[in-house]
N, C-alpha and C positions, 0 to 999 in steps of 0.2 A: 504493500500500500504506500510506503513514501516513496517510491521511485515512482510510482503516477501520481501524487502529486507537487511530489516535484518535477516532472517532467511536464506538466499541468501549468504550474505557477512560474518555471522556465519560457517556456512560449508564451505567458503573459505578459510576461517583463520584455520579452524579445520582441513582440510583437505592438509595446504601447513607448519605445524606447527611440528615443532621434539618434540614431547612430551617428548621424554629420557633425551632430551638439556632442555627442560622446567622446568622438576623435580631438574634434577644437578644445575642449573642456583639459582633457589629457594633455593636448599639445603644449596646454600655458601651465598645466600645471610643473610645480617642481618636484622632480619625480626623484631625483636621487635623495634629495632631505625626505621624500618617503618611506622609499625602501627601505634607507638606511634606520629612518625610528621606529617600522616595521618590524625589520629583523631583530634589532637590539632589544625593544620591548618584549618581543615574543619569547628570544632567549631570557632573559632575564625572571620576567614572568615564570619561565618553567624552570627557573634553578630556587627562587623563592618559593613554588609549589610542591618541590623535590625535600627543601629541607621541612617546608609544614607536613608532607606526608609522611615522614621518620617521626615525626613530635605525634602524628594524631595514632599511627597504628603505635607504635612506641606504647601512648598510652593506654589501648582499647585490647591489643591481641600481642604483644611482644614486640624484642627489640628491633626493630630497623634502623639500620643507619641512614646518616645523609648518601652516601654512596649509592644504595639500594633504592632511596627514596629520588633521587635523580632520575635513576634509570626506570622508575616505575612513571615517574612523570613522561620522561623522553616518550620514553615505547608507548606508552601508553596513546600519545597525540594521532601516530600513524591511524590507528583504528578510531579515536575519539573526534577525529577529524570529519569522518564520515558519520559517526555513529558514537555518540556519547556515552548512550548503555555499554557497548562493546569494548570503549576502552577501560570503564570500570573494570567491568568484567575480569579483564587481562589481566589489570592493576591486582585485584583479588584474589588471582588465581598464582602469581607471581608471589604474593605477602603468603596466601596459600604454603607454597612450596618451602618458603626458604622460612618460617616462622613455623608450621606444622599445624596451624590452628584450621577448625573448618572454614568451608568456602563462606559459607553466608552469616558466618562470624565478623568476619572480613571485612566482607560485604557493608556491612550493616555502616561501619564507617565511613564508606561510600554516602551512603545513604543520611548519614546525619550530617552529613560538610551540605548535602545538595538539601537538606532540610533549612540548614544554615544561613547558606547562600541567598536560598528562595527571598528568607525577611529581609537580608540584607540587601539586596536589587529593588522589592518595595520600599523599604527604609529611604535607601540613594532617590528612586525617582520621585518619592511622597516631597522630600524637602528639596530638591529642583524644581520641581513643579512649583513648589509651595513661593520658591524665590522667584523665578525665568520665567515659570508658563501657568500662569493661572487659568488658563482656559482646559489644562491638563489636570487640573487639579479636582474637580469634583470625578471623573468618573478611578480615579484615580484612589480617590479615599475611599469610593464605592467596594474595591477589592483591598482595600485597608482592613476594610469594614470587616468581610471576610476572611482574612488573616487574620487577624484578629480572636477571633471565635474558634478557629481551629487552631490557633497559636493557642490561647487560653486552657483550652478541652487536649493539648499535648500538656501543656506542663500540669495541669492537673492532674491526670494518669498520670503520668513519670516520676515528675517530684512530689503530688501530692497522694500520692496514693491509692486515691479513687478508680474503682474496677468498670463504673458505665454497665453497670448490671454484669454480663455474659463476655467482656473482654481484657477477665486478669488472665488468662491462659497467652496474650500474645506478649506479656512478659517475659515467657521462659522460651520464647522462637530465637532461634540464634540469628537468625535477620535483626533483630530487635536489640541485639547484645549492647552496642553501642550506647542506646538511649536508657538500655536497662543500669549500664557504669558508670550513667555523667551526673553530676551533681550542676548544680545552677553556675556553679566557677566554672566548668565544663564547658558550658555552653558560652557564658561569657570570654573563656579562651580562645576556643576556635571560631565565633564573630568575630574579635581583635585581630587572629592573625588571617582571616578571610578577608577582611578588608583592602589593606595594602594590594590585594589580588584587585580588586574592583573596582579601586582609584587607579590604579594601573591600565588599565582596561579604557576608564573614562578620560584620561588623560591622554592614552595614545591615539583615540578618536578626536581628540577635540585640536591633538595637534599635526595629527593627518589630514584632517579636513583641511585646517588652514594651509596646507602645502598644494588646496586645491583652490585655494582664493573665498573657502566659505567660511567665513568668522564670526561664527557663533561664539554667542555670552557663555562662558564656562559653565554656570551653572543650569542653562539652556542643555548641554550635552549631558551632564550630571542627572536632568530630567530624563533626556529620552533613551540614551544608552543603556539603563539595567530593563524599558521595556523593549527593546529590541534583542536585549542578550536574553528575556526571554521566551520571543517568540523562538529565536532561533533555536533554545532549549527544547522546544517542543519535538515532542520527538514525532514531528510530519511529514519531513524532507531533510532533505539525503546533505550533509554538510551546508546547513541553512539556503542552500539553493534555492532560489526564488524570494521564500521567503525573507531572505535580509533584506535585499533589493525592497521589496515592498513596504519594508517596516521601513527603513530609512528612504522612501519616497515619503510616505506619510508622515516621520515626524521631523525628518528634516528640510525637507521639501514642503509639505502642504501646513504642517503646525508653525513652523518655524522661517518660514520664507527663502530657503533657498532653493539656486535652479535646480529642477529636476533634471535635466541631463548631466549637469555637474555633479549631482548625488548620484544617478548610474554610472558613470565613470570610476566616482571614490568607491563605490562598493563593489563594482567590478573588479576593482585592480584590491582590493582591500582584500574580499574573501578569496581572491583567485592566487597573492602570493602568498596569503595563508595559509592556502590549502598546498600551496607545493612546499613551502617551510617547514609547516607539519610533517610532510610524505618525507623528506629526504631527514629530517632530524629524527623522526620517529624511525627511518629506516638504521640509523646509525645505534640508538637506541634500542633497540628490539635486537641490533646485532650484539651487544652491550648485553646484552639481558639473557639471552639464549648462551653466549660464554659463561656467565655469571651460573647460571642453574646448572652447566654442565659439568661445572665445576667438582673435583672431588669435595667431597663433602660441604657442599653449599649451604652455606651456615652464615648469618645477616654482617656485616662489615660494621665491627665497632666505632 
């Protein structure tokens, strides 16, 4: 199902796109100060994710080092590039091996960083909005609203104890392990060091655009960058294809007033050296990773 529709929302974008506007857009822009904060954010990015993944399995299923947590990062992009689930996956099946703990033990860490993340992308766009784009702001609280309610009805299970009738049994599922081990300082940690990832994120977008001539108010991008990082999240299409392009038509383009061929350009060229960055670093990584487990006695690097 995401390969049609992203193959769907591909020839839509193809199809509603001034290709003449796309070329010229390209042509003024400054492509090397691109690439160049491109590639260095991304690296960067995935060596601060490499040492937060040592700290969060570290504390939930055993030791990992930074070493380990690199390469779980690295490898892991090749597949998460296409498929987010998939490079979890990988991530978990790697902590798997060299830790001995079960898969959906693992897992579950996974699962409580993208629990994590979820608020913190609400958080970032509620107070953008709140500053940059007021017109972004009511429907915006409307899934505050909603987060909320289901943020509240989590920490009441977890920290406060309460079963919800018929659901203390999903306390003892090792999917669950995670949230069953954190305490509120927990949770408070890995928001802290999830952050830094998400400013990093907003920051190389707000100074990528400008190397395309659209200068937007910082806190204008702080607005619409964590709801475009979550459409892409959605897991509908195949390494946000289609989809990016349409989220940043609409909030950067039709909320926020810049050209819309100048925004299929940036996101053309945005998601497209992305995705070869990913391929070839994830391929170095993965080659990193398969030495690593082949290893006599593959045991986590201190």
């Amino acid at each position: 199902m995401p390969w049609l529709v992203t193959a769907a929302l591909v020839a839509l974008v193809a199809a509603t796109a001034d290709l003449g506007a796309m070329v010229e857009a390209s042509r003024l822009a400054r492509l090397v100060p691109f690439v160049v904060c491109l590639v260095a954010a991304s690296l960067a990015g995935m060596v601060y994710d490499g040492w937060c993944y040592a700290l969060f399995f570290g504390r939930y299923v055993g030791p990992v080092g930074f070493a380990d947590g690199l390469r779980l990062r690295v490898a892991s992009s090749l597949l998460a590039g296409f498929n987010y689930v998939a490079g979890q996956a990988l991530v978990s099946l790697y902590v798997k091996k060299i830790v001995g703990a079960p898969f959906f033990k693992v897992a579950s860490v996974s699962i409580l960083t993208i629990f994590v993340d979820t608020y913190l992308l609400a958080l970032f766009a509620t107070c953008g909005a709140w500053v940059a784009v007021p017109d972004m702001l009511e429907p915006i609280l409307w899934i505050d609203a909603g987060f909320a309610v289901l943020g509240a009805a989590h920490f009441i299970f977890w920290l406060g104890g309460v079963d919800f009738f018929l659901l203390g049994f999903v306390r003892e599922m090792n999917v669950c392990h995670a949230f069953r081990q954190s305490t509120l300082w927990d949770y408070i940690r890995v928001a802290t060091l999830r952050v830094p990832t998400l400013l990093l994120d907003v920051l190389t977008v707000f100074v990528l655009l400008r190397c395309f001539g659209v200068n937007l108010p910082f806190w204008a991008v702080v607005a619409t960058v964590p709801i475009i990082d979550m459409v892409v999240f959605l897991p509908v299409t195949v390494a946000g294809l289609g989809s990016f392009h349409l989220a940043c038509r609409e909030l950067f383009g039709s909320e926020l007033g810049a050209p819309i061929p100048t925004v299929d350009a940036f996101a053309t060229l945005f998601l497209g050296l992305g995705l070869l960055l990913r391929v070839l670093v994830g391929l170095v990584g993965y080659r990193s990773l398969l030495a690593r487990l082949n290893a006599p006695g593959a045991s986590t690097d201190r």
